[in-house]
PyMOL Python script that loads the backbone (N, CA, C, O; Angstrom):
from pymol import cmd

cmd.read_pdbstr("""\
ATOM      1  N   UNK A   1     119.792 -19.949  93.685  1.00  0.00           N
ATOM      2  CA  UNK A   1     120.058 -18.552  93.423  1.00  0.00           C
ATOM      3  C   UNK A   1     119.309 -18.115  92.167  1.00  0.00           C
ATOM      4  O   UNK A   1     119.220 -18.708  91.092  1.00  0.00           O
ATOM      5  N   UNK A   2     118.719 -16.779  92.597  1.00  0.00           N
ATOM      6  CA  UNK A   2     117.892 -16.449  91.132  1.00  0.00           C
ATOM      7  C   UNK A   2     118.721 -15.753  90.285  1.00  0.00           C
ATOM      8  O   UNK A   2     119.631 -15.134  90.837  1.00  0.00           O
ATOM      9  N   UNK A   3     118.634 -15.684  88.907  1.00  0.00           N
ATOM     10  CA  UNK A   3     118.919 -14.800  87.760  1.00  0.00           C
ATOM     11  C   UNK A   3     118.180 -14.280  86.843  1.00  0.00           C
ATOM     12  O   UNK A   3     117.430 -14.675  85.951  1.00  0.00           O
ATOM     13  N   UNK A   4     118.628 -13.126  87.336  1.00  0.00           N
ATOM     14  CA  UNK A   4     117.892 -11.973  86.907  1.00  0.00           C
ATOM     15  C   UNK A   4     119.003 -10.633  85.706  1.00  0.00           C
ATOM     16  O   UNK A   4     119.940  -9.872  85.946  1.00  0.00           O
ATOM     17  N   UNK A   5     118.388 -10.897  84.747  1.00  0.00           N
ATOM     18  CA  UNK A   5     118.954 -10.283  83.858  1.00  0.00           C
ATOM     19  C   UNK A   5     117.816  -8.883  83.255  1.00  0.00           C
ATOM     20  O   UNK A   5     116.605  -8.920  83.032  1.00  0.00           O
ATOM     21  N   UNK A   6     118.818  -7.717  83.127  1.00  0.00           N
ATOM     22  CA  UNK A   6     118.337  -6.824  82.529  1.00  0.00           C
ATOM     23  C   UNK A   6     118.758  -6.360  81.384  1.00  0.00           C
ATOM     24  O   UNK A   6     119.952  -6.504  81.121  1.00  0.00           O
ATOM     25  N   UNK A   7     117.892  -5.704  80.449  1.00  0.00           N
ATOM     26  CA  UNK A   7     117.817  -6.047  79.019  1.00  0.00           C
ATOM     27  C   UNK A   7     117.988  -4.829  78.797  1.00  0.00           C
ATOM     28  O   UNK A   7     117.559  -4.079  79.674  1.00  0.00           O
ATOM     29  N   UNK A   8     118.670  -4.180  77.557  1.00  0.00           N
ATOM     30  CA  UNK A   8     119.098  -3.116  77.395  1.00  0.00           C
ATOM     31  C   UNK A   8     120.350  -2.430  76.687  1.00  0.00           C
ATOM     32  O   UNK A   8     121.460  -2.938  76.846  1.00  0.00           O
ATOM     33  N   UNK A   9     120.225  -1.511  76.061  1.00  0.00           N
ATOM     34  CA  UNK A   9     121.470  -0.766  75.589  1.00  0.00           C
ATOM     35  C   UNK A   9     122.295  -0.510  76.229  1.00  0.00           C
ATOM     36  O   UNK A   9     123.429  -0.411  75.760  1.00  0.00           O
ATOM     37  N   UNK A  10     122.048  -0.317  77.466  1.00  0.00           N
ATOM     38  CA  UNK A  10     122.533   0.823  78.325  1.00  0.00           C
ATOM     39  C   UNK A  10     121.968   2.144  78.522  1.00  0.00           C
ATOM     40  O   UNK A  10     122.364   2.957  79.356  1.00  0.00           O
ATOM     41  N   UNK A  11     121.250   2.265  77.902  1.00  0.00           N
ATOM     42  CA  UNK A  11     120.790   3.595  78.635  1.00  0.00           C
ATOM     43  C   UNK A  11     120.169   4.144  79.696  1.00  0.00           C
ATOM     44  O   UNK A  11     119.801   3.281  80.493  1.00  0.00           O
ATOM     45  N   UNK A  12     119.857   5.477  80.079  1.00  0.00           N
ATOM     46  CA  UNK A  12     119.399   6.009  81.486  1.00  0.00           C
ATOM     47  C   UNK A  12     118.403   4.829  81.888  1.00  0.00           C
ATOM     48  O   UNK A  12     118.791   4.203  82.874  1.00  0.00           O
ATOM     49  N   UNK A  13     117.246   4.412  81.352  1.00  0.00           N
ATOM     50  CA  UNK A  13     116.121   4.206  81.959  1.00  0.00           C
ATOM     51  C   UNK A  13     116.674   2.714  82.419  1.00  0.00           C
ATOM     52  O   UNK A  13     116.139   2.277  83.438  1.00  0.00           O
ATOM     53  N   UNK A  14     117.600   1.944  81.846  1.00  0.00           N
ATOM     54  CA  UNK A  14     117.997   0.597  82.008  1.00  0.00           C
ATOM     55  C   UNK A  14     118.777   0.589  82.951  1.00  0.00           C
ATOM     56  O   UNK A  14     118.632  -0.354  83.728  1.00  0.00           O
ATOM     57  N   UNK A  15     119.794   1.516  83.236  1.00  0.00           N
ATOM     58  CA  UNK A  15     120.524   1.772  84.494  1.00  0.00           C
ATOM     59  C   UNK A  15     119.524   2.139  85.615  1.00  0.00           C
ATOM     60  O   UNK A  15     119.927   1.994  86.769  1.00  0.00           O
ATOM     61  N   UNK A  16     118.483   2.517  85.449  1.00  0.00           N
ATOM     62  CA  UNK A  16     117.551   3.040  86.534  1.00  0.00           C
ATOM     63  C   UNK A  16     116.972   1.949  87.043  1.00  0.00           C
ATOM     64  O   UNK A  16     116.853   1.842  88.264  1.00  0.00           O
ATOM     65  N   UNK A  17     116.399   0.702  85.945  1.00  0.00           N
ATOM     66  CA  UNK A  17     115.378  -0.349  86.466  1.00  0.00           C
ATOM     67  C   UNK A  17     116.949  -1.237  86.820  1.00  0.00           C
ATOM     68  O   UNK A  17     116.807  -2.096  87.690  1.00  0.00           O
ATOM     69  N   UNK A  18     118.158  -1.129  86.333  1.00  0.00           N
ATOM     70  CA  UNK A  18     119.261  -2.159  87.440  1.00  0.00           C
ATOM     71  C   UNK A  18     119.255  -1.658  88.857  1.00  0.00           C
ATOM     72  O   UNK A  18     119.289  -2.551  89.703  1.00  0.00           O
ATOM     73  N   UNK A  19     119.215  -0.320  89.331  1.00  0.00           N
ATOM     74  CA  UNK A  19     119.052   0.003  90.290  1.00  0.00           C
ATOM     75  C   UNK A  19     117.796  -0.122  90.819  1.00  0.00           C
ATOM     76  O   UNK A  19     117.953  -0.024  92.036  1.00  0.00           O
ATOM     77  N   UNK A  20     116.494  -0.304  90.546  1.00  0.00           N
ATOM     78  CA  UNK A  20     115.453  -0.878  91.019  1.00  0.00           C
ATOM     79  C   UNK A  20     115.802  -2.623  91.910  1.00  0.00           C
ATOM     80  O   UNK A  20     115.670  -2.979  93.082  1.00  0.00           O
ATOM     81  N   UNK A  21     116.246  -3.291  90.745  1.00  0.00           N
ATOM     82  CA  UNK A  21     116.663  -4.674  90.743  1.00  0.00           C
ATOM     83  C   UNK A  21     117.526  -4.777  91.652  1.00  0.00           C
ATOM     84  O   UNK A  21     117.459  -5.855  92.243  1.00  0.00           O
ATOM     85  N   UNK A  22     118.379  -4.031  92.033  1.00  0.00           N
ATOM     86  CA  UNK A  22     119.559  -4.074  92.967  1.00  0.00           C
ATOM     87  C   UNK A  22     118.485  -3.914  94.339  1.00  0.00           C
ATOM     88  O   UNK A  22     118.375  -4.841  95.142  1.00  0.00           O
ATOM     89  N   UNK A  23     117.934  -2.987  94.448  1.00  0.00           N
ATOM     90  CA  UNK A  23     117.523  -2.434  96.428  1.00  0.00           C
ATOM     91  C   UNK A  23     116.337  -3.444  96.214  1.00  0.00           C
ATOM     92  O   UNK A  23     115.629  -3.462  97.221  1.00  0.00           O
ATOM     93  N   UNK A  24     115.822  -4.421  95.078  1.00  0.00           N
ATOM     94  CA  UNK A  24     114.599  -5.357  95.395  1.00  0.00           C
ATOM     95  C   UNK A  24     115.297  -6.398  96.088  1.00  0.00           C
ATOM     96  O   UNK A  24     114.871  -6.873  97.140  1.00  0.00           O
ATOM     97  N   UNK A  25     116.622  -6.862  95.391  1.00  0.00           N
ATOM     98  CA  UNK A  25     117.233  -7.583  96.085  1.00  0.00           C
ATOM     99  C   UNK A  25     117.839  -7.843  97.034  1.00  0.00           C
ATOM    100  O   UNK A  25     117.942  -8.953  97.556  1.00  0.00           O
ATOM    101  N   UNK A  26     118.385  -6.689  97.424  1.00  0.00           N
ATOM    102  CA  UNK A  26     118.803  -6.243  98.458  1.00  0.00           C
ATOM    103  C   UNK A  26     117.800  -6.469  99.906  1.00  0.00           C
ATOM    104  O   UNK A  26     118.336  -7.172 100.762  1.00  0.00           O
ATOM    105  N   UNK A  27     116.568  -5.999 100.204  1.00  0.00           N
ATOM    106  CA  UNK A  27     115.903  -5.360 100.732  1.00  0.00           C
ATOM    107  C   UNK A  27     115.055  -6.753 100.816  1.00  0.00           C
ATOM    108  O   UNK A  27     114.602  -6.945 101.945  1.00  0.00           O
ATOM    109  N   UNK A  28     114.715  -7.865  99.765  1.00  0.00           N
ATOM    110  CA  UNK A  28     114.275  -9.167 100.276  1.00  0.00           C
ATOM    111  C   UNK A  28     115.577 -10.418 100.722  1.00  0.00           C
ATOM    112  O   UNK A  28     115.509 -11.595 101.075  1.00  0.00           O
ATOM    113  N   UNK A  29     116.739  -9.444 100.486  1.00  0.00           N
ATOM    114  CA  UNK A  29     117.649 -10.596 101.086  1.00  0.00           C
ATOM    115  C   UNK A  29     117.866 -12.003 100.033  1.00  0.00           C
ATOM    116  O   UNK A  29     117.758 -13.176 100.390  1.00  0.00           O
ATOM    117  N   UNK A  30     118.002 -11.798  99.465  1.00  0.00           N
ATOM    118  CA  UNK A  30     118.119 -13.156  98.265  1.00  0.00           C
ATOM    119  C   UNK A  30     119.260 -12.834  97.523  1.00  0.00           C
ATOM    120  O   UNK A  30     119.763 -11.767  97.173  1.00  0.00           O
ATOM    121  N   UNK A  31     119.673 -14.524  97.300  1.00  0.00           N
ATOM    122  CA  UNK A  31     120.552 -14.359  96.431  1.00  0.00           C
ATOM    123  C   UNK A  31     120.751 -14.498  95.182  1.00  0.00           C
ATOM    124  O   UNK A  31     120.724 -15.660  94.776  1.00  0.00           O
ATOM    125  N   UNK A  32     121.049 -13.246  94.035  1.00  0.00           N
ATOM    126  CA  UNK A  32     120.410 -13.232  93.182  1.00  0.00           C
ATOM    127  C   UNK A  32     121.883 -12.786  92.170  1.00  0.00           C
ATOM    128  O   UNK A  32     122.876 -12.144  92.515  1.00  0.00           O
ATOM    129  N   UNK A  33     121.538 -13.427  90.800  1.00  0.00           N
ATOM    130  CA  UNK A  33     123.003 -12.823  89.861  1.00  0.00           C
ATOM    131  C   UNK A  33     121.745 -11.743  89.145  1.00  0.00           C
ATOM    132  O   UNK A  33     120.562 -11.820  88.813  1.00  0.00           O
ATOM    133  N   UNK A  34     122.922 -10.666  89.164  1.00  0.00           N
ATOM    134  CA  UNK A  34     122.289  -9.106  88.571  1.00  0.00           C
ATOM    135  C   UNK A  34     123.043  -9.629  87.092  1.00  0.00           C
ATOM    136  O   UNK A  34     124.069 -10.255  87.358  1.00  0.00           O
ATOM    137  N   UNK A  35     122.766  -9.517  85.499  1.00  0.00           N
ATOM    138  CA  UNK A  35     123.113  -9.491  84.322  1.00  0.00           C
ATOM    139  C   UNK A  35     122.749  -8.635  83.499  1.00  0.00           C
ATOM    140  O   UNK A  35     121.565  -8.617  83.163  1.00  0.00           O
ATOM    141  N   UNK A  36     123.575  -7.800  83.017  1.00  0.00           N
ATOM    142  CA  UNK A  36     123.426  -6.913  82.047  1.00  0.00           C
ATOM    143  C   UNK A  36     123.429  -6.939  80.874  1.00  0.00           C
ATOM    144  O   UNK A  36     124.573  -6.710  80.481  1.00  0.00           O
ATOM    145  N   UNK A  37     122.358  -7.189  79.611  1.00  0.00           N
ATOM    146  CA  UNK A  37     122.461  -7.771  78.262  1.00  0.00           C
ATOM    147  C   UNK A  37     122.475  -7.072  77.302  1.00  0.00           C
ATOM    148  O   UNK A  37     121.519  -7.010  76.529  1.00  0.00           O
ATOM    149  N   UNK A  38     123.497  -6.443  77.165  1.00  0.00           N
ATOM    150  CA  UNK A  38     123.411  -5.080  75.732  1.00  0.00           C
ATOM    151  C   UNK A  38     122.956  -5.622  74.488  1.00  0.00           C
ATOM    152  O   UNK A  38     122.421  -4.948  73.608  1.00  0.00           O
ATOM    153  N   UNK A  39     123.269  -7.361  74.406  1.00  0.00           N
ATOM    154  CA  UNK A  39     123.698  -7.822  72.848  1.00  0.00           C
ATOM    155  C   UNK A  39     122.182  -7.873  72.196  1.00  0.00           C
ATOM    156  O   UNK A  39     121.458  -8.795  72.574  1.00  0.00           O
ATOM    157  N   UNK A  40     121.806  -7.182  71.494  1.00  0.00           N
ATOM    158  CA  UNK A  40     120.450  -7.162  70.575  1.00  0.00           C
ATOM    159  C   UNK A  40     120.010  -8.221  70.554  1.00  0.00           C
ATOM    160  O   UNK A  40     119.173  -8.692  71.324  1.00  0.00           O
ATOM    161  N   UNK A  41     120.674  -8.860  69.416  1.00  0.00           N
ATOM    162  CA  UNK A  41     120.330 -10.526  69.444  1.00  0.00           C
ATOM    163  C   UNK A  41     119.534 -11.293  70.682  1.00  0.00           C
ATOM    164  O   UNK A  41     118.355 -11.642  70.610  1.00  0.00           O
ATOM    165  N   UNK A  42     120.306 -11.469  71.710  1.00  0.00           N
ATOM    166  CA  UNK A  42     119.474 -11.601  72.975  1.00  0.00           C
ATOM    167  C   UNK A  42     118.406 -11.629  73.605  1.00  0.00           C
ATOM    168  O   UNK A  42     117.603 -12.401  74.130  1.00  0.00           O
ATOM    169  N   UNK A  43     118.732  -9.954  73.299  1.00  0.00           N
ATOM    170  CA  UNK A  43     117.513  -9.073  73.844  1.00  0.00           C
ATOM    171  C   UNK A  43     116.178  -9.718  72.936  1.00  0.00           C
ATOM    172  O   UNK A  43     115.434 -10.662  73.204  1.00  0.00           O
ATOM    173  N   UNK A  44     116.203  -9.062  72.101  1.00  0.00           N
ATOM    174  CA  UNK A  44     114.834  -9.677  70.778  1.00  0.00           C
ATOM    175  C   UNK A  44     114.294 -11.203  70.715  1.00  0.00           C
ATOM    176  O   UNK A  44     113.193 -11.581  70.314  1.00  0.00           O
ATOM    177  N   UNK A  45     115.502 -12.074  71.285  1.00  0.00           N
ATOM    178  CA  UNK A  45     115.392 -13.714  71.498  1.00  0.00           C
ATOM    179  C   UNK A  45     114.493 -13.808  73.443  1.00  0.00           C
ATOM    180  O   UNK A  45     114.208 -14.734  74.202  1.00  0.00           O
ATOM    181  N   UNK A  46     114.390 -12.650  73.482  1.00  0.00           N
ATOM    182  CA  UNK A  46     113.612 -12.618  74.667  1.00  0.00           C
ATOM    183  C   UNK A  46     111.911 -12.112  74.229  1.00  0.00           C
ATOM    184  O   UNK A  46     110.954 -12.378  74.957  1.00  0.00           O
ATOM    185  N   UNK A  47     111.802 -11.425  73.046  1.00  0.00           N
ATOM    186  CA  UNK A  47     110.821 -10.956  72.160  1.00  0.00           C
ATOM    187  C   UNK A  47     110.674  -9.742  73.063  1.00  0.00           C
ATOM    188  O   UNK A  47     109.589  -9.574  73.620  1.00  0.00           O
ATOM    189  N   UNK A  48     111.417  -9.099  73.209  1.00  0.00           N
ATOM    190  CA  UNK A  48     111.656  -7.649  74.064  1.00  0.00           C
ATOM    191  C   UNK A  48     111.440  -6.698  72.604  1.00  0.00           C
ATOM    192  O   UNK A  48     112.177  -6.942  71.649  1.00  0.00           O
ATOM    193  N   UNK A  49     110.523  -5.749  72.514  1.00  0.00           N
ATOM    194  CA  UNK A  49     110.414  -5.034  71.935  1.00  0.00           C
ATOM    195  C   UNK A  49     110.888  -3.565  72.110  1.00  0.00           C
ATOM    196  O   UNK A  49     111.526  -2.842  71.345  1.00  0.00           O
ATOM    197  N   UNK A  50     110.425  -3.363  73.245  1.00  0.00           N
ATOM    198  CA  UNK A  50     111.335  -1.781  73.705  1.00  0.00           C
ATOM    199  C   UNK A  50     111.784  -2.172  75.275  1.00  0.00           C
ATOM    200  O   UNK A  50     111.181  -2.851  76.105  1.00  0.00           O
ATOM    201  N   UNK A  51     112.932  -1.559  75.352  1.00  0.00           N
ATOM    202  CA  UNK A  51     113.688  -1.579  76.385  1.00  0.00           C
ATOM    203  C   UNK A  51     113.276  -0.697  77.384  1.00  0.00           C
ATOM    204  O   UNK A  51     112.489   0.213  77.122  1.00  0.00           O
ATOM    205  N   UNK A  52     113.766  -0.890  78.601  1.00  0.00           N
ATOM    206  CA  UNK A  52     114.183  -2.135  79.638  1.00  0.00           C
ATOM    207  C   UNK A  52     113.597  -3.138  79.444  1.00  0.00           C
ATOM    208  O   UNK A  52     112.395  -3.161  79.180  1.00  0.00           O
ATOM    209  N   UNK A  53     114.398  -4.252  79.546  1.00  0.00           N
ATOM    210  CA  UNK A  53     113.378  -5.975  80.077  1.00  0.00           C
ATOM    211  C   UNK A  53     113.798  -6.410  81.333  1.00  0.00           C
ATOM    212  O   UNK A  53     114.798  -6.023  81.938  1.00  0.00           O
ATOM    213  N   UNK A  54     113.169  -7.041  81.606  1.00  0.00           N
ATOM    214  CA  UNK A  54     113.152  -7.283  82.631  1.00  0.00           C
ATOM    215  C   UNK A  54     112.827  -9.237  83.076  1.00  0.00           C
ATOM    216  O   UNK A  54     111.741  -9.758  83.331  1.00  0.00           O
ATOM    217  N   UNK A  55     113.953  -9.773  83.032  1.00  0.00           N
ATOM    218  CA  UNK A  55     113.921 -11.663  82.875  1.00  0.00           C
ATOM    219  C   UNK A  55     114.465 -11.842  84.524  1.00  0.00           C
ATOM    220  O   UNK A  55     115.361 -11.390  85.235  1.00  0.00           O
ATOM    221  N   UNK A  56     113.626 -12.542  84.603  1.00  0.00           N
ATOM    222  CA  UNK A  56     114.113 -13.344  86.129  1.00  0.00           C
ATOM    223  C   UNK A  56     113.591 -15.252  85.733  1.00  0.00           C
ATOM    224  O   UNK A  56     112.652 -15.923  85.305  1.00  0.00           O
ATOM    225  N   UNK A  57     115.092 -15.373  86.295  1.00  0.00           N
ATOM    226  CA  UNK A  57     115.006 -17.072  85.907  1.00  0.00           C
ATOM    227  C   UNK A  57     114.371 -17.482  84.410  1.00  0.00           C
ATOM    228  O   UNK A  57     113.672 -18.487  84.286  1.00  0.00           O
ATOM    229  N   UNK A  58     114.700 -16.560  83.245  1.00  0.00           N
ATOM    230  CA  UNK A  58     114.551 -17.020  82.174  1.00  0.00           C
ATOM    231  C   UNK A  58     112.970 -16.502  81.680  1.00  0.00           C
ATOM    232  O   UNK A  58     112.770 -16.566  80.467  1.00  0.00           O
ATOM    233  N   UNK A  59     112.001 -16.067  82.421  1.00  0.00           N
ATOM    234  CA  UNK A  59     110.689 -15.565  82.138  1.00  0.00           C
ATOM    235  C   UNK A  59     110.970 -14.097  82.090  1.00  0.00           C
ATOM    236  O   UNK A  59     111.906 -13.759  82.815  1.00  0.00           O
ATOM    237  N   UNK A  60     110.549 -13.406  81.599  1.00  0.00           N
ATOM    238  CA  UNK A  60     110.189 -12.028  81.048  1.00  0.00           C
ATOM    239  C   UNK A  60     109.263 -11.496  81.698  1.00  0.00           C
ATOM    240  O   UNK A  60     108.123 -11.813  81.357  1.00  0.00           O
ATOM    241  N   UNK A  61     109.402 -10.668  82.665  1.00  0.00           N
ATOM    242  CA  UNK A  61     108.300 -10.406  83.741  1.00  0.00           C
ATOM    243  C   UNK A  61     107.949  -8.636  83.600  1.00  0.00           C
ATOM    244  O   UNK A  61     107.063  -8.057  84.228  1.00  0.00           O
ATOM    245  N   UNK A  62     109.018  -7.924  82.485  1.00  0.00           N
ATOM    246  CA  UNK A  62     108.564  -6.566  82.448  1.00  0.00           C
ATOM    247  C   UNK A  62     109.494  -6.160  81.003  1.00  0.00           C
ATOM    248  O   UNK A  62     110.539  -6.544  80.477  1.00  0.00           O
ATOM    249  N   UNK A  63     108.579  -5.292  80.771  1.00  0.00           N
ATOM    250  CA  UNK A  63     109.446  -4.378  79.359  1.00  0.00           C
ATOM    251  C   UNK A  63     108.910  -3.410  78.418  1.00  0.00           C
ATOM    252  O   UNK A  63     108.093  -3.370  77.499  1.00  0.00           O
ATOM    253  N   UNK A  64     109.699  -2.661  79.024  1.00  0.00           N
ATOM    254  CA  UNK A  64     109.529  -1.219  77.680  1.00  0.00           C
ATOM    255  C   UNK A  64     109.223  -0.121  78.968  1.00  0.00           C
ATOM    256  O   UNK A  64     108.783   0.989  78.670  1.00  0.00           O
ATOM    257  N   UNK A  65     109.478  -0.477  80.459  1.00  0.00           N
ATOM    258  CA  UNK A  65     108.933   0.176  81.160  1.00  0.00           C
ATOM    259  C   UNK A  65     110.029   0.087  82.742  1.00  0.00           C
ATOM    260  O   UNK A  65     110.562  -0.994  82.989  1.00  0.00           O
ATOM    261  N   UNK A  66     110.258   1.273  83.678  1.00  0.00           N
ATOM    262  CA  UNK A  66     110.566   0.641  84.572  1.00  0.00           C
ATOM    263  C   UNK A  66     109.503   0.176  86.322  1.00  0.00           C
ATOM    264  O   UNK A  66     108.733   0.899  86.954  1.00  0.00           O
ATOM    265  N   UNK A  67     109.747  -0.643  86.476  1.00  0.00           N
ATOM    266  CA  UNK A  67     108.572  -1.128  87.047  1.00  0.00           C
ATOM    267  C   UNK A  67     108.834  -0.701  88.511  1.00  0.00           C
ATOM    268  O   UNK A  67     110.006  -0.638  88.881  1.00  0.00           O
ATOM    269  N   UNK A  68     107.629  -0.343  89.551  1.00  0.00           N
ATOM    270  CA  UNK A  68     108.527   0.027  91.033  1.00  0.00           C
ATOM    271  C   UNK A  68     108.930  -1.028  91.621  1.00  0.00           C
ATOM    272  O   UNK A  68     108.763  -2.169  91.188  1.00  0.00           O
ATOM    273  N   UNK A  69     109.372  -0.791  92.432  1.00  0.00           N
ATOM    274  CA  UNK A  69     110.101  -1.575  93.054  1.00  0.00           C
ATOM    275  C   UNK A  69     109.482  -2.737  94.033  1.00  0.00           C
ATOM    276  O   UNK A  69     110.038  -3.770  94.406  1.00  0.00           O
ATOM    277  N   UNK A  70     108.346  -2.324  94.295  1.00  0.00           N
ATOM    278  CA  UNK A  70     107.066  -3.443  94.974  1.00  0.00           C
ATOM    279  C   UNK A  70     107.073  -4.239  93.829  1.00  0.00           C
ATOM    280  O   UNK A  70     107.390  -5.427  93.782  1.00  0.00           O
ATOM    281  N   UNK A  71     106.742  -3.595  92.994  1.00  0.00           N
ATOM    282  CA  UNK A  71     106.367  -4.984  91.739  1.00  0.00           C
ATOM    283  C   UNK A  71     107.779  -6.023  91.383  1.00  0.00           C
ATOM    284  O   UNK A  71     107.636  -7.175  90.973  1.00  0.00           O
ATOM    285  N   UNK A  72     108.585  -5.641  91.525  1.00  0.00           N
ATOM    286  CA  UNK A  72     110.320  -6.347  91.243  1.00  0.00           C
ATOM    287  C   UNK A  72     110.193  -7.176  92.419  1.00  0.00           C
ATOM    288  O   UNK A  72     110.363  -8.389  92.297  1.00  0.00           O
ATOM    289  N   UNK A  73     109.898  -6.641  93.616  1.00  0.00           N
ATOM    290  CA  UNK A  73     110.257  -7.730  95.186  1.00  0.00           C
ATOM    291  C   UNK A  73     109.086  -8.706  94.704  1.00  0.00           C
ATOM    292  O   UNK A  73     109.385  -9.872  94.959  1.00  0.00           O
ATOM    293  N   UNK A  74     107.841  -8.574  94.084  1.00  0.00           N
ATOM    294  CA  UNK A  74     106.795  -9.238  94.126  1.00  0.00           C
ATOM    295  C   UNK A  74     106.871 -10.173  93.016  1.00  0.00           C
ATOM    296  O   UNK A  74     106.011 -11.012  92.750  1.00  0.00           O
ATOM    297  N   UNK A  75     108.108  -9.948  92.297  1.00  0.00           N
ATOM    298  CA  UNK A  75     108.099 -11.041  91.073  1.00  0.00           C
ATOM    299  C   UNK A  75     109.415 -11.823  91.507  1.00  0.00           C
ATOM    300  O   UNK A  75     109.465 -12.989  91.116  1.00  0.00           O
ATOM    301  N   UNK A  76     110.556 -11.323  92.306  1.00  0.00           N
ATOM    302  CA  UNK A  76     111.103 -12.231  93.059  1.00  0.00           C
ATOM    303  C   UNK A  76     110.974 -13.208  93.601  1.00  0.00           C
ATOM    304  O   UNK A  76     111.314 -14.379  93.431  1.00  0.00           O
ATOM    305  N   UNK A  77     110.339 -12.546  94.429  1.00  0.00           N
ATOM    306  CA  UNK A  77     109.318 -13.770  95.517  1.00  0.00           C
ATOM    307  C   UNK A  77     108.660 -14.705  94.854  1.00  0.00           C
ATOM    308  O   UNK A  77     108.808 -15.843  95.300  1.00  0.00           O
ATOM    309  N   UNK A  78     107.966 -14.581  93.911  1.00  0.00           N
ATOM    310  CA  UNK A  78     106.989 -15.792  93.226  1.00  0.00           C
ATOM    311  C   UNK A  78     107.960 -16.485  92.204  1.00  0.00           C
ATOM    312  O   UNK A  78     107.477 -17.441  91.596  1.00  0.00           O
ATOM    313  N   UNK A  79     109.416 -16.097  91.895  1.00  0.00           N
ATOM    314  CA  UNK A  79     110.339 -17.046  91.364  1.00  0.00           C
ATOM    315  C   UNK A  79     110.961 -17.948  91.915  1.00  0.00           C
ATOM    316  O   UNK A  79     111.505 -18.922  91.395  1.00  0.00           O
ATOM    317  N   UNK A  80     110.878 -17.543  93.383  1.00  0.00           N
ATOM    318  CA  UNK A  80     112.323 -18.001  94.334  1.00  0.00           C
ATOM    319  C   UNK A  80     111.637 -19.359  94.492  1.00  0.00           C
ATOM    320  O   UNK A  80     112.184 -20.257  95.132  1.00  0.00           O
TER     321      UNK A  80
END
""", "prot")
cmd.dss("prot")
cmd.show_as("cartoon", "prot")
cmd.util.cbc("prot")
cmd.orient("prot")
């Protein structure tokens, strides 16, 4: 099972790329833990500079940006 954590305050654009993350997963059928990481500390221990991030299985595959949704199924896939 993959894990996939998203990085973030909470705000609009981070709720937007969880909902990206959700219909990528959805839509390739995998089973995947969705994580939500408000705690700064964390976040920055990921060397996330501006938010959203974007970690699947521990690699850092996007950030400061939300990415479409081809690109999320396409970084799935090359984790799984």
């Amino acid at each position: 099972m993959l894990t996939i954590k998203v990085l973030g305050p909470g705000c609009a654009n981070c709720r937007k790329l969880e909902e990206v993350v959700q219909s990528a997963v959805a839509s390739l059928q995998v089973e995947a833990q969705i994580i939500k990481v408000t705690d700064m500390q964390e976040i920055i221990a990921y060397d996330v500079l501006k938010t959203p991030g974007l970690v699947i299985n521990g690699k850092l595959v996007s950030s400061g940006r939300i990415p479409v949704p081809a690109a999320v199924a396409e970084w799935i896939r090359a984790a799984e």
